[in-house]
C-alpha positions in Angstrom: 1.4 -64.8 -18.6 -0.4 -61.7 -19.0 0.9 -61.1 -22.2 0.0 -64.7 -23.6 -3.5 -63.5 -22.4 -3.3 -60.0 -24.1 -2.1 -62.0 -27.2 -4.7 -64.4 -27.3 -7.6 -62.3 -26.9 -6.3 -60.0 -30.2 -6.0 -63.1 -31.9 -9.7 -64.7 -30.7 -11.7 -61.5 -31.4 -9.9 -60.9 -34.9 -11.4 -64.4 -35.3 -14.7 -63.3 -34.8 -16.4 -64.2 -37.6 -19.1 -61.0 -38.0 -19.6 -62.1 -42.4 -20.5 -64.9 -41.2 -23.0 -63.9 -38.2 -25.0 -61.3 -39.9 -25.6 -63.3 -43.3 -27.1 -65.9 -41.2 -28.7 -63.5 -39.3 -30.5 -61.4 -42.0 -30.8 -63.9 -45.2 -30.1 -67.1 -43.4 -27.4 -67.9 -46.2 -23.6 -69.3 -45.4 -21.1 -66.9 -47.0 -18.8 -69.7 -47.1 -21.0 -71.3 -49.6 -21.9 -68.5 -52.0 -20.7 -66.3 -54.3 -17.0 -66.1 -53.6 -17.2 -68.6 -50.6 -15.2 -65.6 -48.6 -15.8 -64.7 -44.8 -15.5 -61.0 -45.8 -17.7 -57.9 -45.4 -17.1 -57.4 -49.7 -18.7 -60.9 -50.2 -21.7 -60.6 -47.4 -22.8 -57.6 -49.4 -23.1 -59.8 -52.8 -24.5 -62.7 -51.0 -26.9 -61.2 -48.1 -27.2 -57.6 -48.7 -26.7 -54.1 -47.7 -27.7 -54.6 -44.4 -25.6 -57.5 -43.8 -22.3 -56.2 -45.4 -22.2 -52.9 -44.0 -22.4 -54.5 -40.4 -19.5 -56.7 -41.2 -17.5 -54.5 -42.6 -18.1 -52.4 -39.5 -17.6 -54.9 -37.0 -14.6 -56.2 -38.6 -13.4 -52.0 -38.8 -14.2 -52.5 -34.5 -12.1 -55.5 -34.5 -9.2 -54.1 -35.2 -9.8 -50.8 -33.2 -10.9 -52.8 -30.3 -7.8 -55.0 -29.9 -5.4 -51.7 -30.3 -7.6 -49.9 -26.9 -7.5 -53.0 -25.1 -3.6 -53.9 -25.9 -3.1 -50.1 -24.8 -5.4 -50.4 -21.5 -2.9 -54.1 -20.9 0.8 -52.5 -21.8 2.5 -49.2 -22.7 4.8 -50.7 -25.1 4.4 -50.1 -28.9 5.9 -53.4 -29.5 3.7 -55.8 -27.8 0.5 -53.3 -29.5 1.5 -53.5 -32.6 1.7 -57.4 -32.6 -1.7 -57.6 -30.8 -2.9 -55.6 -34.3 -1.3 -58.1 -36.6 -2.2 -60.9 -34.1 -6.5 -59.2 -35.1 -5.9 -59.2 -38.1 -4.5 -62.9 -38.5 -7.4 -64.0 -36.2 -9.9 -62.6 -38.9 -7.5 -64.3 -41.9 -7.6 -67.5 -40.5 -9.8 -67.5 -37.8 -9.9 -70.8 -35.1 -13.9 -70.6 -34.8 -13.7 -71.6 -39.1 -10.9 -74.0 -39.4 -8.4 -71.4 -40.0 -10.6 -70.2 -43.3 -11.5 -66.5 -42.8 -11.5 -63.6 -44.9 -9.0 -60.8 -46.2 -8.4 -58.3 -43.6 -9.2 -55.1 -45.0 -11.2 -53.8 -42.6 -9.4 -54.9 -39.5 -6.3 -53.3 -41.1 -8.1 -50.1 -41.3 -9.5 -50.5 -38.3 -6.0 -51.1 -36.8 -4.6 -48.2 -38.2 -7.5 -45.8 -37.6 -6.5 -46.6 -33.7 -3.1 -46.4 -34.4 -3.3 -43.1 -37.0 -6.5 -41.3 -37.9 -4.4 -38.9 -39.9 -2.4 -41.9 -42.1 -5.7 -43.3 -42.9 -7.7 -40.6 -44.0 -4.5 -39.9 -46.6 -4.7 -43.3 -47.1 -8.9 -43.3 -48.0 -7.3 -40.2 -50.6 -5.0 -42.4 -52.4 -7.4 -45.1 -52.7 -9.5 -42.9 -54.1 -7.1 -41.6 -56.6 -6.0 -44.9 -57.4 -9.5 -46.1 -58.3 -10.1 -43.3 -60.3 -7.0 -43.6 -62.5 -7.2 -47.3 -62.5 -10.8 -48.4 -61.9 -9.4 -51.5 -60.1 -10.9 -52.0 -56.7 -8.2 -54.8 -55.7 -5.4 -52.8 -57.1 -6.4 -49.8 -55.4 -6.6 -51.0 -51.8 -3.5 -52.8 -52.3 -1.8 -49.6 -53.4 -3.2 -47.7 -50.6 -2.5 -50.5 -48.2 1.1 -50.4 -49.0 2.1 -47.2 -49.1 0.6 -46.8 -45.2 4.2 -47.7 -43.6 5.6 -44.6 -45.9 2.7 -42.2 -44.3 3.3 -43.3 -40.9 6.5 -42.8 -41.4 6.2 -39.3 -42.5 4.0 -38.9 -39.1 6.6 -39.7 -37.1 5.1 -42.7 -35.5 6.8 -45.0 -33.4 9.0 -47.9 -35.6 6.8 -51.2 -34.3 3.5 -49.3 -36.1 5.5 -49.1 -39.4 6.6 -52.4 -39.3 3.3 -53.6 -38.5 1.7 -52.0 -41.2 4.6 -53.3 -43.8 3.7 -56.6 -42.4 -0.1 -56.0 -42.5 0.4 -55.0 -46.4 2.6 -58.4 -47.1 -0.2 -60.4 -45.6 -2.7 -58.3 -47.5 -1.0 -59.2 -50.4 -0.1 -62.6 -49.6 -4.4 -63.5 -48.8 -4.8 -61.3 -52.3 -2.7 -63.4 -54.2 -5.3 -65.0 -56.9 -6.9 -61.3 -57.0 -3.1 -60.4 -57.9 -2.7 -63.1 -60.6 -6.3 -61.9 -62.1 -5.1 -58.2 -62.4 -1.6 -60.0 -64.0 -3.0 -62.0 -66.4 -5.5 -59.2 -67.1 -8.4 -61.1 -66.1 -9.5 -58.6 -62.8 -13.2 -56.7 -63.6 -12.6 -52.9 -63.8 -15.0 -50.8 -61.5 -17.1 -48.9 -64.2 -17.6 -45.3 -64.8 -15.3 -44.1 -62.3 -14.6 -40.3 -62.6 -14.0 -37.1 -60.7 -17.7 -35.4 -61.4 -19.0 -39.4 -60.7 
């Protein structure tokens, strides 16, 4: 029973739709109906601002930290953590509170992970930033980054259930990305401009 709880709770505050509260809250708009109609932090800063979108994308960062330091203070296993971080990070995907229509995880990955690793994600903040210089691609670059996070873990010598979460966290990153993915295929993605090392 305990564990249903622990599991539910990760789930319910991933869910927490935070795009969606400080849109409202500074510009009065509904992310859901503007620009790219997404419950993320990247679409709250097009649609209500700054000062909107950096608050999402920090709450939705806490999310993810929040349900890895409350599955720790419930359980000492690795296993049942690790799910509570995918559990977050499916709450904010497709969150109960908005008909199962949320956004795409980034930050509650990160967020995740940051609990999980400091070390892999500060590499992994390199690599994206290497990435996005040599491709200009914003999608392509966090996807890279995301997906090489279960081979930096790895090399840190964390515990097996954290690299399978974050290989699962990168398929579902992935999966929620797909039309971002069939953009960049068919060539039709927007290059970030004038990215360079002096930049």
């Amino acid at each position: 029973m305990n564990l249903l709880f622990l599991f539910a709770a990760a789930y319910l505050i991933g869910s927490l739709p935070f795009s969606l509260i400080f849109a409202k809250l500074f510009k009065g708009v509904d992310v859901r109906q503007v620009g790219t109609g997404n419950v993320g932090a990247s679409n709250t800063l097009v649609s209500a601002g700054k000062r909107a979108g950096i608050l999402a994308a920090l709450f939705d960062l806490t999310k993810g930290f929040a349900v890895i330091i409350l599955a720790r203070s419930f359980s000492g296993s690795d296993g049942v953590i690790a799910l509570c971080a995918f559990l977050a990070i499916m709450g904010h995907d497709f969150p109960i509170y908005l008909r199962f229509k949320g956004g795409k995880g980034v930050a509650t990955t990160i967020g995740a992970l940051l609990a999980i690793n400091p070390y892999a994600v500060w590499a992994g903040m390199a690599l994206y930033i290497i990435f996005l210089i040599l491709t200009r691609y914003l999608i392509l670059s966090t996807l890279l980054a995301i997906s090489l996070m279960p081979i930096l873990l790895f090399y840190l010598k964390e515990d097996i259930w954290y690299i399978i979460f974050a290989v699962a966290a990168a398929l579902l990153m992935v999966l929620v990305h797909r039309e971002d993915v069939k953009r960049l295929i068919e060539g039709r993605e927007t290059k970030f401009p004038n990215v360079t090392v002096g930049a």
